[in-house]
N, C-alpha and C positions, 0 to 999 in steps of 0.2 A: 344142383338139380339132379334129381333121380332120372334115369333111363328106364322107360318102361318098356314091352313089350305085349302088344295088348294080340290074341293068337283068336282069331276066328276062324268058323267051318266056314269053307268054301270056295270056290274057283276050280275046282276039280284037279285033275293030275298035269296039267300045263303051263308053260312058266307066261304065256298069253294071257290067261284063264286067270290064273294067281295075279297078275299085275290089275287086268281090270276090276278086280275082288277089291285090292286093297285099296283101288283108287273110288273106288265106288262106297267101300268104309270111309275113307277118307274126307269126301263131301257128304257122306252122310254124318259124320263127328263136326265137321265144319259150321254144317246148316245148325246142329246144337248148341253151338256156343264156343267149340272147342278150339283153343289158335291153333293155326299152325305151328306156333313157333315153339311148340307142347315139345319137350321130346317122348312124345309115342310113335312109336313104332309097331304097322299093323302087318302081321305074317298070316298069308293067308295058307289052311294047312291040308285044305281039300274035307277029307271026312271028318265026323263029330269027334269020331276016335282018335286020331290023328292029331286033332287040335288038342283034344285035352291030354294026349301023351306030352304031346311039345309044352302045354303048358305046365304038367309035373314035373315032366325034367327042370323047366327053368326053376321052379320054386325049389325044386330039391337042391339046387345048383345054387342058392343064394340071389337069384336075378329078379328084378319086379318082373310081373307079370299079371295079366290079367286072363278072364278067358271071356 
């Protein structure tokens, strides 16, 4: 099974902010269809910018990722 990392804008500059981000991705991927038991892993990264750096790094790095 592949490890993904799926990198969304949002939660702003807070590790409070980042947790309710990703929990709120989290049931919103849920309510779609998606299991939990998926290994996605969602990083929340604050700005647009931000997310899609984390997201090149990974892909330059060899890592799944999405954005």
């Amino acid at each position: 099974m592949v490890n993904v990392k799926l990198y969304v804008e949002g939660g702003g500059d807070s590790s409070y902010l980042h947790k309710a981000c990703r929990k709120g991705f989290r049931k919103f991927l849920e309510a779609a269809g998606l299991k939990r038991e998926c290994k996605l892993s969602i990083v929340a990264c604050g700005s647009r910018n931000k997310a899609y750096e984390r997201y090149c790094t990974a892909i330059k790095n060899g890592n799944g990722a999405m954005l």
